[in-house]
C-alpha positions in Angstrom: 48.0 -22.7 -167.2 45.4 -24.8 -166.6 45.5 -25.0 -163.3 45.5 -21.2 -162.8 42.4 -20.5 -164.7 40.5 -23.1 -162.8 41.7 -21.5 -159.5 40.7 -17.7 -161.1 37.1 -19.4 -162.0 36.8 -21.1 -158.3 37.8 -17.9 -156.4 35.4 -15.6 -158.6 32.3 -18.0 -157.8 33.1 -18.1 -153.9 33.9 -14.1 -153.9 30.6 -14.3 -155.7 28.9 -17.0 -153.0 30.0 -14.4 -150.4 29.3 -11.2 -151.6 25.7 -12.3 -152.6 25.1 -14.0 -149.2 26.5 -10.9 -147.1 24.3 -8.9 -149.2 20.7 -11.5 -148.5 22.3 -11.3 -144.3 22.5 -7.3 -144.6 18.8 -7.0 -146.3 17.3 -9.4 -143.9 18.7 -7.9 -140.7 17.7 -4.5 -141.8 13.7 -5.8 -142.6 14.0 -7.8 -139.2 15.0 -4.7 -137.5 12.5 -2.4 -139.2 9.6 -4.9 -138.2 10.9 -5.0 -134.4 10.7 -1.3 -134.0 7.6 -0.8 -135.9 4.2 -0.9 -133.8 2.0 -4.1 -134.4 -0.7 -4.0 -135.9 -4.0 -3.5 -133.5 -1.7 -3.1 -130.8 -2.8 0.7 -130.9 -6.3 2.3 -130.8 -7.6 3.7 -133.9 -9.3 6.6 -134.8 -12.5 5.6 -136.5 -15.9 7.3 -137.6 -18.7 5.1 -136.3 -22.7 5.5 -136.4 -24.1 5.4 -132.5 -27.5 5.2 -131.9 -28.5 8.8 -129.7 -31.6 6.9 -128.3 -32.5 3.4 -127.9 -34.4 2.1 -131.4 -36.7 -1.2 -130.4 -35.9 -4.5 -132.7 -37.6 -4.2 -136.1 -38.2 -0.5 -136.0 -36.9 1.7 -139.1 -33.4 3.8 -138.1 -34.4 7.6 -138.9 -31.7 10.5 -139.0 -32.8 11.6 -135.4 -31.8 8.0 -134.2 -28.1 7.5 -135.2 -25.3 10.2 -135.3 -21.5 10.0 -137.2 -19.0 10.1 -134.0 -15.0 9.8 -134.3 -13.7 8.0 -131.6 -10.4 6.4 -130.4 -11.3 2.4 -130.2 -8.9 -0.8 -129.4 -11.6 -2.9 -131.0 -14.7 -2.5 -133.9 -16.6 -4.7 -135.5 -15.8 -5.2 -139.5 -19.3 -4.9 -140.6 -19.4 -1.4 -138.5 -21.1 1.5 -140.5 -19.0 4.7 -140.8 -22.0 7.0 -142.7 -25.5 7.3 -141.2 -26.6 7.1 -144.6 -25.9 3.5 -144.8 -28.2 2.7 -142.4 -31.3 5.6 -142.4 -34.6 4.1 -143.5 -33.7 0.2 -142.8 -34.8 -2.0 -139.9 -33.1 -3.1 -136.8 -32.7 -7.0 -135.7 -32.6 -6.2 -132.4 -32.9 -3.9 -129.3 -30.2 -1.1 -130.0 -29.5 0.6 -127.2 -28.3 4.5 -127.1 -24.6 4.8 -127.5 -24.2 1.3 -129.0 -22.0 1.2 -132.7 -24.3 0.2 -135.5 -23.2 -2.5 -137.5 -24.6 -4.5 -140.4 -25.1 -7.8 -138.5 -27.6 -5.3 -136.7 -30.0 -4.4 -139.6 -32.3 -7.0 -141.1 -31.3 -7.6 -144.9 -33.3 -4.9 -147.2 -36.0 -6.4 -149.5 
């Protein structure tokens, strides 16, 4: 008697072991294959709203609204600091030379007082 319980109580933990390791196999082949087929990321170009300077504004001169303009484009690569509003930046003070058709960023603005 004992002997069959024991066997009942060994064969319901490995049908248990199995089912729950076919179960973590199935789940992890599925997320493996999902991540395969899904594009990486920055592998694409993005559509992004920058600020681009329409002229060239000289180092230390103040960015007005007839300077800088709100484009969309399709980029592989923008800097993080990057402004997406001209409103950000209208009224402060370049670092440097920007020249026209250059992103603005804010590593390009000196630090407002």
């Amino acid at each position: 008697m004992a002997t069959k319980q024991l066997v009942l109580i060994f064969g319901v933990i490995l049908t248990f072991m199995l089912c729950t390791g076919l179960a973590y196999y199935w789940a992890w082949q599925n997320v493996w294959n999902s991540s395969r087929r899904a594009p990486a990321i920055g592998s694409e170009p993005l559509e992004i709203k920058l600020v681009a300077a329409t002229k060239d504004i000289p180092a230390g001169s103040e960015i007005g609204p007839a300077n800088v303009e709100e484009r969309r484009e399709t980029t592989n690569h923008v800097a993080l600091d990057a402004f997406g509003f001209a409103s950000e930046c209208i009224g402060r003070k370049t670092k440097w030379l920007v020249k026209k058709g250059e992103y603005l960023a804010k590593h390009d603005i000196l630090p407002q007082n």
